[in-house]
RODO-707415 format. One record per residue (C-alpha): residue number from 0; residue in three letters; x, y, z. Coordinates in Angstrom, 3 decimals. Each point is the difference from the previous one (the first is absolute). Example, Ala and Ser with C-alpha at 12.3 -4.5 7.8 and 13.67 -1.06 7.14 Angstrom:
2
+-----+-----+----------+----------+----------+
!   k !   r !        u !        v !        w !
+-----+-----+----------+----------+----------+
!   0 ! ALA !   12.300 !   -4.500 !    7.800 !
!   1 ! SER !    1.370 !    3.440 !   -0.660 !
+-----+-----+----------+----------+----------+
***
This chain:
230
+-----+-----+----------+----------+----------+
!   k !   r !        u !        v !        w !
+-----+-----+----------+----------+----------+
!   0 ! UNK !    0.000 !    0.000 !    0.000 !
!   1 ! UNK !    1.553 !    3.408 !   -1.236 !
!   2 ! UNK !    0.578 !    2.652 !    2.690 !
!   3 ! UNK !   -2.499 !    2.087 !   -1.403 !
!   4 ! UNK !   -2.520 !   -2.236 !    0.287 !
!   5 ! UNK !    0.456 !   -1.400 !    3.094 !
!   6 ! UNK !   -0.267 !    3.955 !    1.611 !
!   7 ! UNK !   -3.212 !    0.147 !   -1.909 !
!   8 ! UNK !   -1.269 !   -2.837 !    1.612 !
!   9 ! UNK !    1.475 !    1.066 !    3.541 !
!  10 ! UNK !   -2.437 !    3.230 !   -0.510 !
!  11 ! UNK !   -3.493 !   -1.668 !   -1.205 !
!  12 ! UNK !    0.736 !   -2.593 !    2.807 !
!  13 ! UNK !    0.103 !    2.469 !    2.658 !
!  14 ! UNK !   -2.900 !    2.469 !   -1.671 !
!  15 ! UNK !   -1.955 !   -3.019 !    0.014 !
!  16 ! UNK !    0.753 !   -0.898 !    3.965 !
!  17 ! UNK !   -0.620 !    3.573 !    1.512 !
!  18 ! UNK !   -3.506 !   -0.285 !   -2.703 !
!  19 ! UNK !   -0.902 !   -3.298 !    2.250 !
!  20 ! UNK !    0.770 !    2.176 !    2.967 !
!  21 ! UNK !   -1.705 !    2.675 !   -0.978 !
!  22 ! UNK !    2.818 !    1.966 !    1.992 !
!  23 ! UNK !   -0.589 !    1.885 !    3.626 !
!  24 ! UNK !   -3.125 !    1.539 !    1.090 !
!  25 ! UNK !   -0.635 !    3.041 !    0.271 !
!  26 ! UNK !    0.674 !    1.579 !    3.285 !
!  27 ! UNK !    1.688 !   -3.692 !    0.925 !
!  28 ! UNK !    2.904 !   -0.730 !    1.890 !
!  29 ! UNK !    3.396 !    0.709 !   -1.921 !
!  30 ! UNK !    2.218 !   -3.084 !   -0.319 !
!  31 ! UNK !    3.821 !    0.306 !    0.679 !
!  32 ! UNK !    1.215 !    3.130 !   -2.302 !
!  33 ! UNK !    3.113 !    0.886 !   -2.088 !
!  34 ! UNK !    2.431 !    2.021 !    1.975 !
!  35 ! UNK !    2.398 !    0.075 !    2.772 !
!  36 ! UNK !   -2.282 !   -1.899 !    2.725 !
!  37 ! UNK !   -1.415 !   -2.462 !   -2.663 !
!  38 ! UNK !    3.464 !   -0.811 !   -1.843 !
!  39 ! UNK !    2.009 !   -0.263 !    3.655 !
!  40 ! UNK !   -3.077 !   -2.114 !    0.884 !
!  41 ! UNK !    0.730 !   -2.963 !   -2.378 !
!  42 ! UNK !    3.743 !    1.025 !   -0.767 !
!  43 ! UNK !    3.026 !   -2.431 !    0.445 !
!  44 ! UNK !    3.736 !    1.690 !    1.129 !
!  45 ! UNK !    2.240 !   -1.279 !   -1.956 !
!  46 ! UNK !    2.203 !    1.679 !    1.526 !
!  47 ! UNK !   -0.679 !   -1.520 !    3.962 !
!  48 ! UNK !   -0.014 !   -3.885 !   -2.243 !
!  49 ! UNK !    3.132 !    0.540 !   -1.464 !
!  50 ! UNK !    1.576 !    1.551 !    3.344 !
!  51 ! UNK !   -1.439 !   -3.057 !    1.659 !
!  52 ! UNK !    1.148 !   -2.428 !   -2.095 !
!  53 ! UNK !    3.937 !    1.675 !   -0.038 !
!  54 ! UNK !   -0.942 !   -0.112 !    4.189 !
!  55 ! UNK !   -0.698 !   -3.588 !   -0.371 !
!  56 ! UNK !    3.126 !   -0.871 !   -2.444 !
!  57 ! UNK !    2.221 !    1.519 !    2.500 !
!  58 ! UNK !   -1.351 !   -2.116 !    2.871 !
!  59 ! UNK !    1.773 !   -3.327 !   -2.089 !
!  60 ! UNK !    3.349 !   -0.097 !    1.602 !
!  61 ! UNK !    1.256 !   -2.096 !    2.074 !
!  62 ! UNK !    3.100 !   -0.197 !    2.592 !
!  63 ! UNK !    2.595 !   -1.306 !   -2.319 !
!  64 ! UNK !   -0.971 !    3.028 !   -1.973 !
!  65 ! UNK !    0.892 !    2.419 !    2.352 !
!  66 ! UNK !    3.077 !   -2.012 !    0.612 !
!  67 ! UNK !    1.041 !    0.707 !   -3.606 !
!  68 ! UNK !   -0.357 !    3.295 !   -0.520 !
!  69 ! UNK !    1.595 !    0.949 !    3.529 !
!  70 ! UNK !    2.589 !   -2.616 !   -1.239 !
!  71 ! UNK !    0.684 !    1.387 !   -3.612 !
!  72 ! UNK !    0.187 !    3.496 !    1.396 !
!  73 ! UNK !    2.930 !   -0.408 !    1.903 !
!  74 ! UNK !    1.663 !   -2.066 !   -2.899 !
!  75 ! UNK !   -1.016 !    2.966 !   -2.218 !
!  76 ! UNK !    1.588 !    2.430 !    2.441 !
!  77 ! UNK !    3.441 !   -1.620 !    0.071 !
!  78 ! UNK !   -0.198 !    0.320 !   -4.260 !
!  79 ! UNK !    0.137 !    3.002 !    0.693 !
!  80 ! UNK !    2.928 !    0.554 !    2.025 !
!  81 ! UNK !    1.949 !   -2.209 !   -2.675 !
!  82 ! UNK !   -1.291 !    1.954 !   -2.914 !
!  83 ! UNK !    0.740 !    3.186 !    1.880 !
!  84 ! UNK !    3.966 !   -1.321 !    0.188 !
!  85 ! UNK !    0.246 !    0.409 !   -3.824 !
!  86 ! UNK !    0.304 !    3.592 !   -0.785 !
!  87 ! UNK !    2.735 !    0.089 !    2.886 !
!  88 ! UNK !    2.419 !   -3.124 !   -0.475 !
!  89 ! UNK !    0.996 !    0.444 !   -3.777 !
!  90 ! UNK !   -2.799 !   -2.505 !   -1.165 !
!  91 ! UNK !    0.362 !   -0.515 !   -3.843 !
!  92 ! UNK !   -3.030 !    2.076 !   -1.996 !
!  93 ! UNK !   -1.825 !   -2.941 !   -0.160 !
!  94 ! UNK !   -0.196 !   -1.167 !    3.379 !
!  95 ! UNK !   -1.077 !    3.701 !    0.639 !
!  96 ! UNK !   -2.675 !   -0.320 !   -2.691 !
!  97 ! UNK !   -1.189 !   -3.148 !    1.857 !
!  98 ! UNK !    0.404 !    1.528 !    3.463 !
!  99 ! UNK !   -2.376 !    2.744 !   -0.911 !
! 100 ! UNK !   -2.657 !   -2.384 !   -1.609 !
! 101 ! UNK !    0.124 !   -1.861 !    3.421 !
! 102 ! UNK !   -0.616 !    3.002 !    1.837 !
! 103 ! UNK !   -2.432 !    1.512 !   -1.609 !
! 104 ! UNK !   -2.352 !   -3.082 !   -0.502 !
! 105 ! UNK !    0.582 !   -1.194 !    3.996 !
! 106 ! UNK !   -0.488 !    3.201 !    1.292 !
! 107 ! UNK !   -3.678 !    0.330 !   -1.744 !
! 108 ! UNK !   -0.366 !   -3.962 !    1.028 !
! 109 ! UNK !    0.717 !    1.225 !    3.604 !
! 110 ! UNK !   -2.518 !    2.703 !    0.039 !
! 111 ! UNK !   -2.547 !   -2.744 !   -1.517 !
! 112 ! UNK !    0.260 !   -2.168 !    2.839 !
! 113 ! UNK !   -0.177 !    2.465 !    2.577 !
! 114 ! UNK !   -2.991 !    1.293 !   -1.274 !
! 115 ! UNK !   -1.016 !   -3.613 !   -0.085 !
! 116 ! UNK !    0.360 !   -0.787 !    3.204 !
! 117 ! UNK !   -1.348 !    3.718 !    1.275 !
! 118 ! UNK !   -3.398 !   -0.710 !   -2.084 !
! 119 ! UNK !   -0.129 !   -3.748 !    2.028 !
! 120 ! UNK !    0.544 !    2.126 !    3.090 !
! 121 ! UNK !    3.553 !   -2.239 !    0.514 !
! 122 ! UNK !    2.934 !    1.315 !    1.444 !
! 123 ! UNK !    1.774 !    2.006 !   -2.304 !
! 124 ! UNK !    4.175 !   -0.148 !    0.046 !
! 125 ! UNK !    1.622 !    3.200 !   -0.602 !
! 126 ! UNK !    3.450 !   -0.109 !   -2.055 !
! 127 ! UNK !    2.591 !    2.496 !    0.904 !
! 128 ! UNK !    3.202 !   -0.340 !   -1.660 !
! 129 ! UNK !    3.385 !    2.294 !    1.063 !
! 130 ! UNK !    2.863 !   -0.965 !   -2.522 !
! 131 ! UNK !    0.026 !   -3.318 !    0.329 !
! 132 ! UNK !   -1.464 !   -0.706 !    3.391 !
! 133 ! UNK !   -3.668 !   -1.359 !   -0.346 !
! 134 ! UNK !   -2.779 !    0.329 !    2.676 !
! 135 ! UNK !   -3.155 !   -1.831 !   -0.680 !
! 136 ! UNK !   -2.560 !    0.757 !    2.800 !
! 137 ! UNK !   -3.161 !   -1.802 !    0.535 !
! 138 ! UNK !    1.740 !   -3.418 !   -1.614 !
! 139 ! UNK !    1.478 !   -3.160 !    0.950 !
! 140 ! UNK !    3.568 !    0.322 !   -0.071 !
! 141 ! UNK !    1.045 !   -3.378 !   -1.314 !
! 142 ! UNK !    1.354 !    0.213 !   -3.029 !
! 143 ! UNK !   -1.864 !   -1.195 !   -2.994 !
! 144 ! UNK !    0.877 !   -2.187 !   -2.531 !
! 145 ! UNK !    2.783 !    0.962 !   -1.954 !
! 146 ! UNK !    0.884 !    3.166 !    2.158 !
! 147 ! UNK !    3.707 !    1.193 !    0.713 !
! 148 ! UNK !    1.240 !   -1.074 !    3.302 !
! 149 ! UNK !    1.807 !    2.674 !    1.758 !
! 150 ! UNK !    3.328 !   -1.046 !   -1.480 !
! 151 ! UNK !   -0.923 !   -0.383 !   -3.530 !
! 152 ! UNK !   -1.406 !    3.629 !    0.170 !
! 153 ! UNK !    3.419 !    1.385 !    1.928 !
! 154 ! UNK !    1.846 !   -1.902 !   -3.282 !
! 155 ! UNK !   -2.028 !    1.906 !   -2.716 !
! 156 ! UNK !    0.048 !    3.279 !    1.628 !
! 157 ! UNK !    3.968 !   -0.615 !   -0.274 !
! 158 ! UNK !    0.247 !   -0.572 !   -3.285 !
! 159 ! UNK !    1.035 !    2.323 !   -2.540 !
! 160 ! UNK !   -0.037 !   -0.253 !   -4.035 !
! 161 ! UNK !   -0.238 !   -3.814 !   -1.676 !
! 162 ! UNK !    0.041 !   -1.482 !    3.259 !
! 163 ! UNK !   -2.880 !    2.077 !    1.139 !
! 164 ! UNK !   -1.807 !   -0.965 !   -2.850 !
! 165 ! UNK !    0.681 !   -3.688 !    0.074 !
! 166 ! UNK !   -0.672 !    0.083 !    3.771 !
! 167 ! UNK !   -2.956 !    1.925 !   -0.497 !
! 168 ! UNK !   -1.574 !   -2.570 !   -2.824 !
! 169 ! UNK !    0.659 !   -3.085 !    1.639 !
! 170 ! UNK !   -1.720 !    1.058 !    3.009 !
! 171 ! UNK !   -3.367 !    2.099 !   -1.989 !
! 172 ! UNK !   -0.284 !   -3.584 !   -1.419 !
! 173 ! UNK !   -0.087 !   -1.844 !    3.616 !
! 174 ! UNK !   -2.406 !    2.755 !    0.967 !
! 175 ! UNK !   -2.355 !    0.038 !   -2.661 !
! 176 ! UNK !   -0.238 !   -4.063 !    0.066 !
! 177 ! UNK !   -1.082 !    0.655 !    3.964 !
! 178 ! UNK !   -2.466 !    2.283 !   -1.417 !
! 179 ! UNK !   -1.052 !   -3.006 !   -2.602 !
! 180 ! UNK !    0.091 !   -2.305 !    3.024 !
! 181 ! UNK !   -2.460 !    2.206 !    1.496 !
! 182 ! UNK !   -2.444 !   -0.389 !   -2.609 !
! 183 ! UNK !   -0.086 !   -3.483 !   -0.409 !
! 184 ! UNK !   -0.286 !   -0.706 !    3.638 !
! 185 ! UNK !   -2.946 !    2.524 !    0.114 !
! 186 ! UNK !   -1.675 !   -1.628 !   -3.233 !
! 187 ! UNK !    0.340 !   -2.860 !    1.720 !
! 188 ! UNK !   -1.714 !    0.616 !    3.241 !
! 189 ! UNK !   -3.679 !   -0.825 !    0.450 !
! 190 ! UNK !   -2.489 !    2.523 !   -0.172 !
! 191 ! UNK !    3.260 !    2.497 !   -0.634 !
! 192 ! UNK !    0.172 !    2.842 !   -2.725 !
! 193 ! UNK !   -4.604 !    0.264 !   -0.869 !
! 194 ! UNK !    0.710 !    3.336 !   -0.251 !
! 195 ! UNK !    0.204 !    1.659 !   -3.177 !
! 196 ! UNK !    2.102 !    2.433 !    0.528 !
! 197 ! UNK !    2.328 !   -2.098 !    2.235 !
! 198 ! UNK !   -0.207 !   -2.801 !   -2.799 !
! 199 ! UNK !    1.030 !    2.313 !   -3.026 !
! 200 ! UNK !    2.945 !    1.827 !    2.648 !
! 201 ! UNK !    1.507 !   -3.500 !    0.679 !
! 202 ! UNK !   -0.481 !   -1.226 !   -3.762 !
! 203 ! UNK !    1.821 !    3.075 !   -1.339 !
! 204 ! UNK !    3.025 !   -0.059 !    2.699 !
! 205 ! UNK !    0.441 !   -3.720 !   -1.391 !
! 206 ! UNK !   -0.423 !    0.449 !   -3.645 !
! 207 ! UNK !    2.328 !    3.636 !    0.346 !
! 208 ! UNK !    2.751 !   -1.247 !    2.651 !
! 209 ! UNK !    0.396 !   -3.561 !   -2.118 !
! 210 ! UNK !    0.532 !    2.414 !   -2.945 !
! 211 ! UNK !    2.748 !    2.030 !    1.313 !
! 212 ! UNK !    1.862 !   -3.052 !    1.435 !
! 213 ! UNK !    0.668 !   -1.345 !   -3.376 !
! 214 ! UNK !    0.912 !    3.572 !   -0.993 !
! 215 ! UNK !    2.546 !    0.022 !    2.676 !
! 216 ! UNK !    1.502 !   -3.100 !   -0.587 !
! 217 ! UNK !    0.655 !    0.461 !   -3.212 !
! 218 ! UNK !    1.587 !    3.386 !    1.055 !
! 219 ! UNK !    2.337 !   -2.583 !    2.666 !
! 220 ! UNK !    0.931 !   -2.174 !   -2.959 !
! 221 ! UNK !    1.122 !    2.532 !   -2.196 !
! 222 ! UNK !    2.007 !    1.811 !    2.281 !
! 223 ! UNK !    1.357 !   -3.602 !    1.347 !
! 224 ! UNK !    1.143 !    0.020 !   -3.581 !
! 225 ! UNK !    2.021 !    2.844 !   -0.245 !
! 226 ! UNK !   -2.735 !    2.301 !   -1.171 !
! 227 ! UNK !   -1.883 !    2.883 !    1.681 !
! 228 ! UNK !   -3.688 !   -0.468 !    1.142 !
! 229 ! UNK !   -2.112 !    0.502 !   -2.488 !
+-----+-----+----------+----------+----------+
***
């Protein structure tokens, strides 16, 4: 049936309905009328649903969650004071490039999770880094998987030039496999990573950190062969 025609039939249909009717009578009662009262009357907020329903998603986290992404900011943070070591210790241009990739994309995963955790009404670590002394607050201590220990990071901050930069990718590729480590342990918890957002954080910190660990290890072999890092 052509558009046409089926709005034709729409209008006899109804003339023929409020006919049968024979519409109000005079002086009657007045049924429910166009306008603010009668529209807010039968309305629907769309607006309240879809607020509930983003209330509701956030609600679908569980403990090993929050574990997670108090974890993962901590092993961010210490990315952080590594990368910051570049600029400083005669890192090669590339390992700079690199550096400053890491930096910027952990410091806006940071601020993800704490918001995260702040909309959950969780704890919420705060990062303060001075050189390269880092204070987490608000988070377990233990070092993740994959972290520096307190020697490895005393090494690196001693290095200077090639050494720096072979230092400094041999250890970005134990610390990004923690991060990986982290992943699959929290894929593989029950009832662990519902959440969308939490889901699509995790899934990216995988697929990116994986990424750039075969980027750096190609960068280790070439200079293990005489050449500069790519």
């Amino acid at each position: 049936m052509g558009i046409q025609r089926a709005w034709t039939i729409g209008i006899l249909v109804g003339l023929g309905a409020a006919a049968c009717g024979g519409g109000r009578p005079a002086g009657g009662p007045a049924g429910p009328q166009p306008g603010a009262a009668g529209a807010a009357a039968g309305a629907v907020d769309y607006d309240a649903v879809y607020r509930a329903r983003q209330d509701s998603a956030r609600m679908r986290f569980s403990a090993a969650d929050v574990r997670f992404v108090t974890g993962m900011i901590s092993h961010h943070a210490q990315a952080l004071v590594m990368s910051a070591l570049a600029p400083t210790h005669g890192a090669s241009a590339a390992v700079r490039t690199l550096a400053a990739r890491i930096i910027n994309a952990q410091n806006d995963e940071i601020a993800l999770m704490q918001q995260w955790l702040r909309d959950r009404g969780q704890t919420v670590p705060e990062v303060h880094i001075t050189g390269t002394e880092l204070m987490v607050h608000g988070a377990d201590h233990a070092l993740m998987p994959g972290m520096l220990t307190a020697d490895q990071m005393r090494e690196l901050g001693e290095a200077r030039d090639s050494q720096f930069d072979r230092l400094f990718l041999t250890y970005m590729i134990q610390h990004h496999r923690g991060a990986v480590t982290m992943v699959h342990a929290l894929f593989g918890t029950d009832g662990a990573s519902q959440d969308d957002l939490l889901f699509k954080l995790a899934s990216d910190i995988q697929v990116d950190q994986t990424t750039e660990i075969a980027r750096m290890e190609l960068m280790l072999a070439r200079m293990s062969a005489g050449g500069k890092a790519p």
